[in-house]
C-alpha positions in Angstrom: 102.1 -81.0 6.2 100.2 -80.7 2.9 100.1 -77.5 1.3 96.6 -75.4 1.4 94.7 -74.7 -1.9 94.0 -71.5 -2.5 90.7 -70.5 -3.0 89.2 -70.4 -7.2 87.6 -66.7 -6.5 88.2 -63.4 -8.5 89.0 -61.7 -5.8 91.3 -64.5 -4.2 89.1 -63.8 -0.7 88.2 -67.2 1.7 84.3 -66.9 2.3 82.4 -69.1 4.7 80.8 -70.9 1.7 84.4 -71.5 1.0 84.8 -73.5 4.0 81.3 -75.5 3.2 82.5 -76.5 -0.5 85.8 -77.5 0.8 84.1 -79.8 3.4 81.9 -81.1 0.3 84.1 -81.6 -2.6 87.3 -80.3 -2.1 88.2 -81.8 1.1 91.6 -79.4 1.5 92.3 -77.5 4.6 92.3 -74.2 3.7 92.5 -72.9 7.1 96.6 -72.9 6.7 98.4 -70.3 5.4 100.8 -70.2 2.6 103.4 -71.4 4.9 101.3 -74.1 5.9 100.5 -73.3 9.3 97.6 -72.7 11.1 95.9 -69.2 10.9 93.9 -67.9 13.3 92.9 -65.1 10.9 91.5 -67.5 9.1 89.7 -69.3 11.7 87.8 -65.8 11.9 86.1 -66.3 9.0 84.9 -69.8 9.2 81.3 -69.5 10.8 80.1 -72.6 12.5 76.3 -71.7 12.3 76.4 -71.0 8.6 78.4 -74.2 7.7 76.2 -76.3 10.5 73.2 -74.8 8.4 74.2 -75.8 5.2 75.2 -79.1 6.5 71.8 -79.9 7.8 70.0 -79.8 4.8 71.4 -83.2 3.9 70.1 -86.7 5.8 74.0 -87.9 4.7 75.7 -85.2 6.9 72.6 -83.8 9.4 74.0 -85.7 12.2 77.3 -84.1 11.9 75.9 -81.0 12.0 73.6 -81.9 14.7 77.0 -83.1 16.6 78.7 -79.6 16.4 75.6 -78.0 17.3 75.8 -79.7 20.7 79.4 -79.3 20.5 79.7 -75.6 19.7 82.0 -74.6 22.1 84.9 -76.3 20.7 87.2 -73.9 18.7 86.6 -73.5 14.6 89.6 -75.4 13.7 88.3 -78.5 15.5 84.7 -78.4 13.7 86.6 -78.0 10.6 88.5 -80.8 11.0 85.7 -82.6 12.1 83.6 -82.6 9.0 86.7 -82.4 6.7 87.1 -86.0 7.4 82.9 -87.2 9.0 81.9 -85.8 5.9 81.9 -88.1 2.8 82.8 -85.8 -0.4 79.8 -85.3 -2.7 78.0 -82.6 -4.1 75.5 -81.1 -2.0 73.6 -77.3 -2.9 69.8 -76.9 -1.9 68.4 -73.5 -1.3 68.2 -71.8 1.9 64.3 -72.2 3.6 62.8 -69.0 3.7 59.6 -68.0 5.5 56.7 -67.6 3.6 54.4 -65.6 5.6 56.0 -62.3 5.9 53.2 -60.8 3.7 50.4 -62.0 5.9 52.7 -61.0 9.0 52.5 -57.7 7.9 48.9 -57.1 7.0 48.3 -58.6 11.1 50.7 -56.1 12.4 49.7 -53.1 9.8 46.1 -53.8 11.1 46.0 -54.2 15.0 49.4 -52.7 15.4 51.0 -55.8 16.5 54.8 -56.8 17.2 56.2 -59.3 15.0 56.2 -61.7 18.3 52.5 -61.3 18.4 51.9 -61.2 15.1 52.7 -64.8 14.8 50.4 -65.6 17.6 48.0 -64.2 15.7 48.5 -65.9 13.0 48.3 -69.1 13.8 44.9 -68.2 14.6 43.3 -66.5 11.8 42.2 -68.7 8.9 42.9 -67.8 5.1 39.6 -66.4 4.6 40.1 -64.2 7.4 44.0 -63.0 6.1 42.8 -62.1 3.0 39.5 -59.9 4.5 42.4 -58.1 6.2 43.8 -57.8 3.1 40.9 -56.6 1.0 40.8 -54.3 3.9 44.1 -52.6 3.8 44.5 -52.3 0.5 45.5 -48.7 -0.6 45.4 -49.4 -4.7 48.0 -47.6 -6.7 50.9 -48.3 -8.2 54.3 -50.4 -7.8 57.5 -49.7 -9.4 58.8 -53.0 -11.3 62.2 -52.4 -12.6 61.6 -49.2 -15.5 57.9 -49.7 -15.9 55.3 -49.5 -13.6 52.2 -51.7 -12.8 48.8 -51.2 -10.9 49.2 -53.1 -8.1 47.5 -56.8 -7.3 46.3 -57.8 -4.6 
């Protein structure tokens, strides 16, 4: 059996992004232990949903993802192994997608007392002209604290 690369951290520790650049460049199994067997304390920390995420960013390895998402029953070591060798090595990194419209979210529930649920409901419904008269009509004025100085808040 080949031997299992440790990890190039500080603190020596196997993350689940650990698991996602090994599928990209590294293409080791690090999921055996020094004596090169299979761990499952180390199957613990692999997290199919985070590496299926990370995966899915790419058109060159979204169908693999895809596949384990409709295969996610099957134990950790199996999707590992699975992309380990689908997966061509290259360098992938993008940033994660994050919603944008948590501000305007909030003014919706601030102002009718909404859940988050129907918040977005809302939302969908109210143009920009109308988010931003909510706006200009919960504004409080004041200040905000920015790192040691502070600044009048903008709306």
């Amino acid at each position: 059996m080949a031997k299992a690369k440790t990890p190039k951290k500080k603190d020596d520790k196997l993350t689940p992004f650990s698991f996602v650049n090994e599928i990209n460049i590294g293409k080791h199994d690090i999921m055996l232990d020094q004596n090169g067997e299979h761990s499952d304390l180390l199957e613990k920390v692999y997290s199919p949903w985070l590496v299926n995420r990370s995966l899915s960013y790419f058109h060159d390895s979204v169908i693999q993802a895809n596949e384990m998402n409709k295969n996610h029953h099957l134990d950790s070591r199996l999707q590992f192994d699975y992309f380990i060798n689908m997966i061509r090595k290259r360098k992938r990194f993008s940033k994660w997608m994050k919603p944008t419209e948590v501000e305007d979210l909030e003014v919706i529930k601030e102002t009718y007392g909404y859940s988050v649920e129907k918040a977005r409901q809302v939302l969908d419904l109210l143009s920009n002209e109308q988010i931003t008269e909510l706006k200009k009509r919960n504004y409080r004025g004041g200040y905000i604290n920015n790192g040691n100085s502070r600044n009048l808040r903008k709306t």
